[in-house]
N, C-alpha and C positions, 0 to 999 in steps of 0.2 A: 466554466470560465466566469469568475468571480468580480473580474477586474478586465479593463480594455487593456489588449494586448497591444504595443507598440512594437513594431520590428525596424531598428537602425540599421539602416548600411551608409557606409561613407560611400560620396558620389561617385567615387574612382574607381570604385566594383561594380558599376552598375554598365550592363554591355554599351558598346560604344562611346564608354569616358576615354582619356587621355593614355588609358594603360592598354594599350594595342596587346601585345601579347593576350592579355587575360581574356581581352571578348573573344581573340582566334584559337584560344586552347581550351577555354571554358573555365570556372568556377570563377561565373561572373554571376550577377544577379538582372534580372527583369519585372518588370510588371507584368503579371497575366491574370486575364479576367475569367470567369469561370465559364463554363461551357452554357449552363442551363442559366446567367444571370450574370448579363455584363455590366452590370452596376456593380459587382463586387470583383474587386481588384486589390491584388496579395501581392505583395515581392517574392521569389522563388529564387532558391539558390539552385546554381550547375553545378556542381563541383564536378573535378577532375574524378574518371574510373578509371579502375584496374578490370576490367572485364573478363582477362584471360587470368587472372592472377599471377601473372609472369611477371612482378613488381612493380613493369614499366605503367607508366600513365595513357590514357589513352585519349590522343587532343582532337575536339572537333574539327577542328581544322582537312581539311586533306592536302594543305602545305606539308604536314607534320606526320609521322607515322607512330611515333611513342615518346614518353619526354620520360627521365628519370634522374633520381640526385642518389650520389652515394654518401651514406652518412656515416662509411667508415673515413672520409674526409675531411669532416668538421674542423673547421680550426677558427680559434680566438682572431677576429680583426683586432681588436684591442683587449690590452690588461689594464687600461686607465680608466675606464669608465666603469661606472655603479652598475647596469644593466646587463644582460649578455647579449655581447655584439658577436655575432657570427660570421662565417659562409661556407659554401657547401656548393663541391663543382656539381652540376646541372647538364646531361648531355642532351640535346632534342636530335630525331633522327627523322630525314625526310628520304621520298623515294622517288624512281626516276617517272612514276605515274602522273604525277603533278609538278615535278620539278624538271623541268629541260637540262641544264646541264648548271655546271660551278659558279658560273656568271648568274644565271636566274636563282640560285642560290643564293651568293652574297647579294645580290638585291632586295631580296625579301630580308634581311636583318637590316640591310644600311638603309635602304630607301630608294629608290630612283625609277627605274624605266625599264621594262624587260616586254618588247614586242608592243600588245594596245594596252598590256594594265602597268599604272603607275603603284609603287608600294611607298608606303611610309614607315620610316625605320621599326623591325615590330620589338626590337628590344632598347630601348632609350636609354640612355644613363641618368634616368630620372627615379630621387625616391619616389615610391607610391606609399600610401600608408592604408594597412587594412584594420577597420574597427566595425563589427557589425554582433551588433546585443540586441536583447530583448529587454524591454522595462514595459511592465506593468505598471497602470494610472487608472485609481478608483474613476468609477460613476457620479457622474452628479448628484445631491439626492431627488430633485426631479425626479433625474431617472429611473432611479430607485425605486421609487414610489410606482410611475408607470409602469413598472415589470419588477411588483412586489413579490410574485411568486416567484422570480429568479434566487431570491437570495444574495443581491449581489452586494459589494463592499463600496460604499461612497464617501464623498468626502460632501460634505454641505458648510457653509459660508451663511450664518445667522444671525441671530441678537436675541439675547435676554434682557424683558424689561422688567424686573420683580418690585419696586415701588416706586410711587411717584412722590418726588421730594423737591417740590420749586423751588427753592431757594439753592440747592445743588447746583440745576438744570440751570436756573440765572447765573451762577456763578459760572458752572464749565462754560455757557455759550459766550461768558464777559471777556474770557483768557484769549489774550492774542496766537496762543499757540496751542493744540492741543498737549503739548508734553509738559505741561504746567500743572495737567488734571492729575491725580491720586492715582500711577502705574501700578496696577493689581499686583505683579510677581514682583517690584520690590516690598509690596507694604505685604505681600505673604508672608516672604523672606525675614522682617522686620518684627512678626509674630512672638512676643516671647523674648525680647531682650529689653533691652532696661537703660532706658537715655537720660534717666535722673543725674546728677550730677556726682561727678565719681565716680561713677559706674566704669568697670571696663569695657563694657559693651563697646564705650564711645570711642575706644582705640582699634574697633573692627571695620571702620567704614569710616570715606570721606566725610570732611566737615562739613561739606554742602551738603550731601545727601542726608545726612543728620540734621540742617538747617531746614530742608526741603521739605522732610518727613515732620518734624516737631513744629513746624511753623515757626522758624527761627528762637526756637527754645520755650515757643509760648504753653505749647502742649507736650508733655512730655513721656504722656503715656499710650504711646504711640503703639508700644508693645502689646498692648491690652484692647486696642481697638476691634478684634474680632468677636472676643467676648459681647454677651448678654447685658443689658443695663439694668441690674437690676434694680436701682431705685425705678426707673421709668416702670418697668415693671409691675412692679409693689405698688405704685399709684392706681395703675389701670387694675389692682387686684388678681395681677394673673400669677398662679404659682406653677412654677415649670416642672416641679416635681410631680403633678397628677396631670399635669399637660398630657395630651396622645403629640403622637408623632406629627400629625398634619400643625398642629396648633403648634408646635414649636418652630415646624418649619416656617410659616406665617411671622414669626413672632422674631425669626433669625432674620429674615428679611426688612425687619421695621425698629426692631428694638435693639438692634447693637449699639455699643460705644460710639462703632463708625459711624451711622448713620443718624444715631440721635443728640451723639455732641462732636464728632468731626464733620464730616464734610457740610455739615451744618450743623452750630454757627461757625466752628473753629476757622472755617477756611475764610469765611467772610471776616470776621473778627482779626485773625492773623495774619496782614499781609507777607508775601515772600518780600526779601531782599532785591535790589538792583544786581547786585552783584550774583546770588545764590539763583534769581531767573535767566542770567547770562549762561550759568552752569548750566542748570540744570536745561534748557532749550540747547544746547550743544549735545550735553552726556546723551541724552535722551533720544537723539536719531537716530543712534546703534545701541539695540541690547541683545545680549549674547547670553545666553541660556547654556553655559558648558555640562560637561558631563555628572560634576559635582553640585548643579543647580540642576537638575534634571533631578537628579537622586532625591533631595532635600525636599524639593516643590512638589513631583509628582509619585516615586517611589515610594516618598515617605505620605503619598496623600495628602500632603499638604497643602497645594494647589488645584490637584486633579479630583475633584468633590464639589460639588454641588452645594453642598451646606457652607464651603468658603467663599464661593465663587458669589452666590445670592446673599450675599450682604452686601455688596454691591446694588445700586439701582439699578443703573443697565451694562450692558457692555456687551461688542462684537464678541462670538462664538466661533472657532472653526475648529468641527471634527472629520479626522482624516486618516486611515490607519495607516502605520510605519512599514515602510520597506525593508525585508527583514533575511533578502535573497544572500547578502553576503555579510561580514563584518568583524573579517580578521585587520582593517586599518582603524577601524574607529574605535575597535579595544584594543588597541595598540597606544592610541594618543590617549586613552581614557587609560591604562596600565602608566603610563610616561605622566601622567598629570599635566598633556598637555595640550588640551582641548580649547581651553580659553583662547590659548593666543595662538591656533588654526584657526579659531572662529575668525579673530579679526583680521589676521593676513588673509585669510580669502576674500574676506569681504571686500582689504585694500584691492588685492589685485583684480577682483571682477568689478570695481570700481574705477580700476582706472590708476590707484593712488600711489603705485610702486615704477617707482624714477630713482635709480642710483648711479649717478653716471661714474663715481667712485669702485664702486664696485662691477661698472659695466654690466648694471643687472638691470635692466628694465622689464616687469610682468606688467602686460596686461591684457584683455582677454581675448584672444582669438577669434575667426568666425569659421568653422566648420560646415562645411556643408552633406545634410544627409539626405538620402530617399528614406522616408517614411511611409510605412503600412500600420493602420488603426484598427484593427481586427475587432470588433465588441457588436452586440447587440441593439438591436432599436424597435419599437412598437413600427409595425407595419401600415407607411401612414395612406395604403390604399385598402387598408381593411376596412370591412361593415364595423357592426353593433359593435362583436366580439373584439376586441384586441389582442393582435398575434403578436409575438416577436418574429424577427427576424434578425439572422447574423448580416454585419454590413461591415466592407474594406474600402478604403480608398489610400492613393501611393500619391503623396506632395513631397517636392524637396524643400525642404527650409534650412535656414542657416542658426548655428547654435554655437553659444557665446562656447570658447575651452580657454583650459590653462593646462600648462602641460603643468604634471604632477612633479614630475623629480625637478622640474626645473623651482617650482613652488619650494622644496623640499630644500633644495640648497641653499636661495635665498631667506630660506627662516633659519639656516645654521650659519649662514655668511654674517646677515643683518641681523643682531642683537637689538637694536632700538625699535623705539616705536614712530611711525613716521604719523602716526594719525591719533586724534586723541576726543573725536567724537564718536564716542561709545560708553556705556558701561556694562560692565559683566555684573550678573543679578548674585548677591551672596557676600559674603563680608571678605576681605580684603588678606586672600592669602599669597603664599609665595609665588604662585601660577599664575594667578590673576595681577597681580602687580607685576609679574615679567610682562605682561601685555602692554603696559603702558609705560616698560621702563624708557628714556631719554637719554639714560650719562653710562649705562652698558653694567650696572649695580647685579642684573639678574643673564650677566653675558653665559659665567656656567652653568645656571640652570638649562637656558636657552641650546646651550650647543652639548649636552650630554642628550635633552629629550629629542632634538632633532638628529642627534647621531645613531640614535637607536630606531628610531620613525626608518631611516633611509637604512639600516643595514637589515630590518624587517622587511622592508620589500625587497632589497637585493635578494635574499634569501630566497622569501616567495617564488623571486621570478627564475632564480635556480634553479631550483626545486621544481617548477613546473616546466622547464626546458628541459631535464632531465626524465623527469616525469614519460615526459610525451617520447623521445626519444628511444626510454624502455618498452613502451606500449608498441613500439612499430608508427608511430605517427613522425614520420621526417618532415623537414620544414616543408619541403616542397607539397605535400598533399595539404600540411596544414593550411601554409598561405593562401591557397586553392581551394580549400574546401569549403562549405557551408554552415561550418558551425559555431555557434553563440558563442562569445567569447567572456570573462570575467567581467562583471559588474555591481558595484557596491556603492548601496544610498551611505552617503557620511555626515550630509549636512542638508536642513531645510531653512528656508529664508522666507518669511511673510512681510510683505512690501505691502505698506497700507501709504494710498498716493489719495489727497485731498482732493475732491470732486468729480467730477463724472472725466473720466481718462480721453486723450484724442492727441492718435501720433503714437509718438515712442512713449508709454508709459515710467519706462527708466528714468525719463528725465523730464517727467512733468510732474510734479507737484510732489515729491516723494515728502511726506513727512517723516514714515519711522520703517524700520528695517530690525525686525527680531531674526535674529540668526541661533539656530538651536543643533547639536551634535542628534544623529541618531542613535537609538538606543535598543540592546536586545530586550532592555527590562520594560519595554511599554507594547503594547500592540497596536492600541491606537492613541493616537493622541488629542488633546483639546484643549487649543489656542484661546486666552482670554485677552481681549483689550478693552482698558475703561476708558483708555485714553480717548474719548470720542466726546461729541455733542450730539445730543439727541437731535432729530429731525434733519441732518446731514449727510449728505451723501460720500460716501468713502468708497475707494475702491480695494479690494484686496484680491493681490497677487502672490500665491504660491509656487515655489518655486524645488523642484529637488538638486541637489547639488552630488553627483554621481562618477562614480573612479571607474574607468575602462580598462583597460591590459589589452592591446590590441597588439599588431606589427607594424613596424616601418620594415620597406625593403629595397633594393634595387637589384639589376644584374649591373655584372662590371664583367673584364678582359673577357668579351667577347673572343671568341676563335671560330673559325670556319673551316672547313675541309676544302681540298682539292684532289680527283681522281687520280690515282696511279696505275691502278689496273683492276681485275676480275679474276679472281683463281675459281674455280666454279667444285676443285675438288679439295679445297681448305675448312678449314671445321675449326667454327669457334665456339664459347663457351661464355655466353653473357646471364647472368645471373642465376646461374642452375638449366639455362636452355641451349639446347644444342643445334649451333645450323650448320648447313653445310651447305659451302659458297660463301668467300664473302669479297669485299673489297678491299683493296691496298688504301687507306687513302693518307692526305697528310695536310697536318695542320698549320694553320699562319693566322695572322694577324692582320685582317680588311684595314685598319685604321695605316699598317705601313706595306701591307704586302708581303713581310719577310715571314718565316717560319716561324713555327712557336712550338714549347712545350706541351702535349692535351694538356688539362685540367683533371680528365675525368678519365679512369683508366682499374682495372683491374686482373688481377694474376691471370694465368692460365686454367682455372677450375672455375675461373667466374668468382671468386669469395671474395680475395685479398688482394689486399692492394699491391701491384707489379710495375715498379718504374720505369719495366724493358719488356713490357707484351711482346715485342715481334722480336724473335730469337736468332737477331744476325745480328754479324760485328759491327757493320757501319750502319745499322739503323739504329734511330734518336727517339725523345720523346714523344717526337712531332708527328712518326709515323704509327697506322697500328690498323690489323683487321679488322672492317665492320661488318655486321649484318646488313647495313643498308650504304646504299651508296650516297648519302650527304648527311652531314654530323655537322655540331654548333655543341662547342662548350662553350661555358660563361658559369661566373660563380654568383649565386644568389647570396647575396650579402643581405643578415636581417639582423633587427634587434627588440628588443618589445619598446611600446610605445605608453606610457601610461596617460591618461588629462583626466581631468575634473570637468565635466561637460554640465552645463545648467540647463535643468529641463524644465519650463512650466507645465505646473500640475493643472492649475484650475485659475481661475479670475473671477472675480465678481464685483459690481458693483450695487451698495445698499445701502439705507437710515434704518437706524430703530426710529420706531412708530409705536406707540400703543396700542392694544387689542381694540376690537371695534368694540363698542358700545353694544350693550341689552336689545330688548327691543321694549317696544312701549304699548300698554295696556290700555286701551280707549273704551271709555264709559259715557258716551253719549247721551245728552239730555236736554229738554224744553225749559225755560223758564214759563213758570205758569202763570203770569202776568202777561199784560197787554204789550210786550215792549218788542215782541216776534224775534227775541232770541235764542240761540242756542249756546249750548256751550258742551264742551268735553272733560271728562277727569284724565288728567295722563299718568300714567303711575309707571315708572321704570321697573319692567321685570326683571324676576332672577335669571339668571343665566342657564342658556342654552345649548347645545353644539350646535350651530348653525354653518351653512357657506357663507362664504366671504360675501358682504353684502352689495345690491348694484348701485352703481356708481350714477349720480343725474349731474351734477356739476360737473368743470373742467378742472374744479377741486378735486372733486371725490373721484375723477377720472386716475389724476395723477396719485393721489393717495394708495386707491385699491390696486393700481398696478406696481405703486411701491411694495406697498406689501404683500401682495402675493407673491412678489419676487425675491423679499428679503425672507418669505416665510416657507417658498421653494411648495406654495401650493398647486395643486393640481385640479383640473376639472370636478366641482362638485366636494371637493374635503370638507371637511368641517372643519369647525374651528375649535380648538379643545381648549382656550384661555381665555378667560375673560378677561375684559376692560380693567386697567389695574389703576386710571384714575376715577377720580367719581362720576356719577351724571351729574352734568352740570346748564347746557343749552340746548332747550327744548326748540323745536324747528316745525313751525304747522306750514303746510302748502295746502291752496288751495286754487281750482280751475271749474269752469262752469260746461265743462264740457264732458261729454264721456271718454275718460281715455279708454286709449288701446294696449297703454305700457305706461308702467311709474314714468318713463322719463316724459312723457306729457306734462309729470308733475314739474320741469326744471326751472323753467322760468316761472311757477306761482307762489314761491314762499311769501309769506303774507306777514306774517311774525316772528320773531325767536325771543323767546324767556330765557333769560338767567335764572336760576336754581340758587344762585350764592343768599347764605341767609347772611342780612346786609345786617351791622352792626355787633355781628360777633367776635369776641375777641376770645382768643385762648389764654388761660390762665398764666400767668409767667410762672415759669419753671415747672409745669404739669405735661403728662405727655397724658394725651385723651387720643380717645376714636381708636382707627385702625393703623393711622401713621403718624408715625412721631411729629413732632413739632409741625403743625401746618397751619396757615393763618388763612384758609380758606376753609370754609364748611359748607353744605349744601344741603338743598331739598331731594327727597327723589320723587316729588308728585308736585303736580301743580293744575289748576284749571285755565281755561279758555274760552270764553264767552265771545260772542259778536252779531250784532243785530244785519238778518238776511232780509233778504226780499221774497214773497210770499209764492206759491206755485210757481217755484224754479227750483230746480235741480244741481246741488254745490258738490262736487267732491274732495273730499278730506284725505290728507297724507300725513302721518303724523314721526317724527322718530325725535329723541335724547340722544345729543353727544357726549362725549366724557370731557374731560377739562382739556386733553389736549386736542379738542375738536379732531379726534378719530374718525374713522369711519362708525356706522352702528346702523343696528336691523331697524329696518321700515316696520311701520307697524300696515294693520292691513287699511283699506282704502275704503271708506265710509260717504256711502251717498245718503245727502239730505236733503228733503224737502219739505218746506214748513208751507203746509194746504191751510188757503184759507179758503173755506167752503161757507160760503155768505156768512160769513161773520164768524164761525164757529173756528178756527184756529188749532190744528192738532199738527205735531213732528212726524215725519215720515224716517226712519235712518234704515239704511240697508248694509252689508257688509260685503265687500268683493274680495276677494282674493286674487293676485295677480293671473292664474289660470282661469278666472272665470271673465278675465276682460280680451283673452284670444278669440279672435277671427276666424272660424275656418274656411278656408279658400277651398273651395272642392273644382279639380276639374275630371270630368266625368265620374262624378262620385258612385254612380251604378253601373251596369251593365246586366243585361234583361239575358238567361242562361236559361230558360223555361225548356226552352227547346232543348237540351243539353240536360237537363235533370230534374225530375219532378218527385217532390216529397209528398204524402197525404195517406193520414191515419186510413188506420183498418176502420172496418165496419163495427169491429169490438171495441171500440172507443170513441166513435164517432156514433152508433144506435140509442136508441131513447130509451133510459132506463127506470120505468114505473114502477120497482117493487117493490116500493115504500108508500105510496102514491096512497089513498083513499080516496075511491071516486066518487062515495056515497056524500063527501064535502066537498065546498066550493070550490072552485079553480084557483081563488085567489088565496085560498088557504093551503094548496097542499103544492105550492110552488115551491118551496124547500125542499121537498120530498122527491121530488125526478131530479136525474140525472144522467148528463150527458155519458156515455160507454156503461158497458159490461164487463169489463176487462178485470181482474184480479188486483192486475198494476194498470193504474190509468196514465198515460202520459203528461195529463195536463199540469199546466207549473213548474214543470219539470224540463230540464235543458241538457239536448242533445250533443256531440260533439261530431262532425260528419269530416274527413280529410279526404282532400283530393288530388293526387299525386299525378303529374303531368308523365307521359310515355316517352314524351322528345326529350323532354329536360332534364325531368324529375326532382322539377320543385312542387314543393306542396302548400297547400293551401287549407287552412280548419276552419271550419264554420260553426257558428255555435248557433244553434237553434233551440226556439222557445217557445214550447207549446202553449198557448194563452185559452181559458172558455171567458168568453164573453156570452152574459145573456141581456137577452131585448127583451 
């Protein structure tokens, strides 16, 4: 299981909802918790059996003895609707074991009073409606990561920061709006046409959006922006023909068009229009990605690549694979070309935006309510060292936005106009896309041939699958009762990027933009890019999946009851291939008037076929007829499929891009050798590392590092695989006169911070130098520190470089000094600690005396005096080399044992490592 398993039931299948019948006959659903671990808790379907295989059903109940529908009875409720509306007579049969007589009888269907138990009507003339699916929802990548060896599929919610280019970053954070910034999937889209003047390009796209893109005609090679610079290029000397692949990638990130003469200076140099920012702040809150933008952007690679995407400085990331369970509707609207304007009438109607009182059509989104079961995986968080998984469920109802589908389906063939006109569809400006925003009904036959064919595609479908099931031996009655998954198809995803940290109904806080994208069989997974952002701001992104159900409405209706007429006990009927012998006279009426009625439900005399005169006398009617039991209840279940579009949050997240932390710093500690009792340091910013996220001492660096662990989805102990992509720029020394226990001793002693900026340089005009284009700041990566101390006392040193955007970045390690003046004579003392060498260990009963319990000690062959090397005819003090302790072959000394001690009650174990040492005196 790859993916967390969701299992929907609508509330009204779940035992003791409003549909009485269902909980007393069964194929209801419950919660239940497992036997060995009642923290996990599943939904389980009852469905109705056949246990005898004798057709009839068999109901929990012991009101009830067998329920069964004949479906040689089927008939059309209606020939005017789209859907197939049905019903089908239904007989229930009770016995006199639990049922007193005709009176406790009709009380258990109507409701009332029969002795001490009250009933509630158990068949209502209320529709119910049954929908219960499965949908599968990736893993967090968190998750992922914590149970890397599952293999499982996630979706993660990130940022890519590939260069740092100030005057961009001045500019995005200057914009009153983010829909102002440079939107990636138009300026893809925009790749390769030609805004020059003349050009027909300019007849494929709004005037604004051509104003927007060109900077109101200032630049016009808008087309060529992805492209390479190569003058810049050719200055810096670099030739991309003997380039390796890393250098070019480098070189795609800093040396484009885009980045080395768009979004700086072009953007600053070219203001938009009053008018062209009115546009574009409206168009810009809805973009729709249809199925012919999907194609061009990502099938064709043109968006879904890495080498387009990092020509960009930064921008939100979200990878998340496609739901790929069904999607005979969405090649349907993508065969009709008509994707575009499904994207935006969904959007209107789970908006809110569709009001026609002309048409007596009001959509807008419903609230469903389901029990939910979450089926998936989780690290075991009462495990030791080792990290287990374990599977985990839990059963919440929540309530979830719907629209019913055909109803959607008519008002896009009724309503030909566009009632909404904040949005734009990404791609140039064809017949499909302009019926989305038609106003004067210009695109009314496009509109009502693709929506006539959308709606007689699922008529068919649901044909087809009523018949289907019908041939199988599957009648409505088992189906509607039964337990199993019914049709669902992802059609549409929606990324809701809402401005600041969310609280309340996200819906309607702060929504800035809303991409609404068609699903596709031709992607697997997909990755969402927005530049639309400001660095160091918080966004929230909410994904959404937008999913097609095929469920049932149903109801019963003309209830009928029985009343006894007698017992022939030597009569023999013949009900569905079974033979009894004895049965009842009884006869049928109507509880609602009391008078007689025709059965409903009724078959030949072989049991097969259908017989409109079972009892073979002259003056008996419909009303009469043999049973196997003595109380009967027809009623016809009237169903018909139910289709909606149900919206399901995928994931949420709220995050900034941040910069990588900064290097760490290389400390070179030294005396001045003068009388003046200073010290001082070299600091020199190292190369880059894999390091963990570094620790945080300020209420800064508190907030920072838990920004970014959380926009970088790390875990305990990761590394960090990217270095810092602005320069080193502010050096930070701390210092305290005390021994710490922990860097954060160090928080309140910073004593200095250097700037790195080399002051008075200026960059050439019109030269691109360095590693990034156009930049009016340059730096040192070294610098010293000097400061006169006080003489035998003890200073501790913290040293780290931040990068320009005052990132996080590695501590360097922690340097104690002390400058001894030993009567006059003046020398440095520096030592080096590492943060493991300033731990405490707290011991409580750090030994325990076991003597008694086990006694180790050499043999005598390792332990005896061995003289024979020895020459005793020389001194003692000469031939002390010569003896040695044992005789032994293999002598043990120096050498280290391993000894395991496995407990009998427990059978934990315990290893000792032991180490034979000679010592001589």
């Amino acid at each position: 299981m790859t993916q967390k398993e969701y299992k929907f039931v609508n509330s009204t299948l779940m035992s003791g909802s409003s549909d009485v019948f269902r909980t007393a006959i069964g194929g209801y659903w419950r919660s239940v918790a497992r036997e060995t671990d009642s923290t996990f808790v599943e939904l389980e379907g009852t469905p109705l059996s056949d246990s005898d295989s004798d057709g009839w059903l068999d109901p929990e109940t012991s009101l009830f003895t067998a329920i069964n529908n004949n479906d040689d009875l089927i008939e059309n409720t209606s020939d005017e609707v789209v859907y197939p509306s049905r019903k089908i007579p239904v007989r229930i049969l009770g016995d006199s074991d639990t049922v007193k007589n005709d009176k406790h009888w009709e009380i258990i269907f109507t409701g009332g009073t029969f002795g001490d138990e009250t009933y509630v009507p158990i068949l209502p003339d209320t529709v119910f409606e049954k929908t219960h699916f499965i949908y599968n929802l990736p893993y967090s990548k968190r998750e992922e990561k914590e149970m890397s060896d599952l293999g499982l599929s996630s979706i993660q919610i990130s940022y890519e920061y590939n260069s740092f280019l100030p005057p961009y970053e001045t500019y995005a954070k200057s914009q009153r709006s983010e829909l102002l910034i440079p939107n990636y999937y138009l300026f893809t889209d925009l790749q390769g046409r030609d805004f020059s003047e003349g050009s027909v390009d300019l007849e494929l796209y709004d005037d604004q959006i051509i104003s927007y893109a060109t900077r109101e005609g200032q630049y016009e090679g808008v087309g060529g922006l992805y492209k390479l610079n190569t003058v810049a290029l050719a200055q810096i000397g670099f030739d991309k023909t003997e380039a390796s692949p890393a250098q070019l990638q480098e070189k795609n990130k800093r040396y484009t068009n885009l980045t080395t003469t768009y979004l700086t200076p072009a953007l600053q140099q070219y203001p938009l229009s009053s008018s062209t920012i009115q546009y574009i702040e409206n168009k810009m809150k809805n973009i729709y990605l249809d199925a012919n933008a999907l194609d061009r952007l990502y099938v064709q690679k043109r968006a879904d690549s890495s080498w387009s995407r990092k020509k960009f400085p930064f921008y939100v990331k979200i990878d998340f694979p496609l739901d790929h369970y069904g999607s005979t509707f969405a090649n349907v609207f993508k065969e009709e070309q008509y994707t575009a304007r499904f994207l935006k009438v969904l959007k209107e109607a789970f908006m809110g935006e569709i009001d026609n009182p002309a048409l007596n059509m009001s959509i807008a989104p419903g609230s469903t309510a389901y029990d939910v079961s979450d089926h998936h995986q989780i690290v075991d968080p009462t495990d030791g060292e080792i990290p287990l998984t374990i599977d985990t469920s839990t059963v919440t109802e929540s309530d979830y936005n719907t629209i019913d589908f055909e109803k959607l389906l008519f008002y896009m063939y009724n309503n030909y106009k566009s009632v909404s006109d904040d949005g734009i569809c990404i791609g140039e400006n064809t017949n499909d896309r302009l019926a989305c925003f038609d106003t004067t009904g210009a695109y009314r036959h496009f509109n009502n041939i693709a929506a006539t064919e959308v709606i007689e595609t699922l008529t068919e479908n649901l044909q087809n699958q009523d018949d289907q099931k019908l041939a199988d031996g599957v009648t409505p009655l088992s189906e509607i009762y039964d337990d199993m998954g019914q049709y669902v198809e992802t059609l549409v995803y929606r990324v809701q990027k809402v401005g600041g940290t969310p609280s309340g109904d996200s819906r309607a806080q702060n929504t800035l933009q809303n991409y609404w994208f068609m699903n596709t069989e031709d992607l697997d997974d997909f990755t969402f890019i927005d530049t639309q952002v400001k660095y160091g701001v918080d966004y929230t992104y909410n994904v959404y999946a937008y999913i097609l159900t095929i469920g049932r409405k149903y109801k019963f209706s003309n209830l009928l009851l029985t009343s006894q007429l007698g017992y022939d006990e030597d009569h023999t009927i013949i009900e569905d291939l079974v033979i009894t012998r004895g049965a009842w006279g009884v006869e049928f009426y109507d509880p609602t008037t009391g008078e007689t009625a025709d059965q409903l439900y009724y078959t030949d005399g072989d049991g097969l076929d259908p017989d409109p005169d079972p009892i073979d006398n002259t003056y008996a009617t419909l009303s009469q007829t043999w049973l196997s039991a003595p109380y009967a209840a027809d009623a016809y279940l009237e169903y018909e499929y139910y289709s909606k579009i149900t919206e399901i949050p995928i994931y949420s997240k709220t995050l900034k891009i941040l910069d990588n932390p900064a290097n760490a710093t290389n400390v070179f500690p030294y005396q001045h050798s003068n009388a003046s009792n200073k010290i001082g340091f070299g600091l020199y910013y190292d190369t880059f590392s894999e390091e963990s996220i570094p620790e945080a001492l300020s209420s800064t660096d508190v907030s920072l590092r838990a920004a970014y662990a959380n926009a970088n989805d790390l875990i305990e102990d990761e590394k960090i695989l990217l270095e810092s992509v602005s320069r080193a720029r502010f050096v930070e020394i701390y210092r305290i006169a005390y021994k710490p226990t922990s860097r954060t001793d160090f928080a309140a002693g910073l004593i200095s911070t250097i700037d790195l900026k080399i002051s008075n340089y200026k960059t050439p005009e019109n030269i691109f130098t360095g590693q990034t284009a156009p930049h009016s700041t340059y730096t040192y990566t070294n610098t010293f520190f000097d400061e006169k101390i006080r003489t035998n006392q003890d200073y501790y040193y913290l040293f780290r470089i931040l990068n320009e955007q005052r990132s996080l970045a590695q501590w360097s390690d922690i340097y104690k000094v002390n400058l001894v003046d030993d009567g006059g004579f003046i020398y440095s003392l520096f030592d080096t600690f590492f943060e493991s060498d300033l731990e405490e260990d707290t011991f409580v009963t750090p030994s325990k005396d076991i003597k008694k319990l086990i006694h180790l000690q050499p043999s005598e062959w390792h332990m005896s005096l061995n003289t024979e090397e020895a020459d005793f005819n020389e001194t003692a003090q000469s031939q002390l080399g010569n003896v040695f302790a044992g005789s032994a072959d293999d002598l043990i000394w120096g050498k280290t044992f391993k000894v395991r001690l496995t407990s009998k009650k427990t059978g934990k174990k315990i290893d000792l490592n032991i180490t034979y040492n000679l010592n001589r005196e």
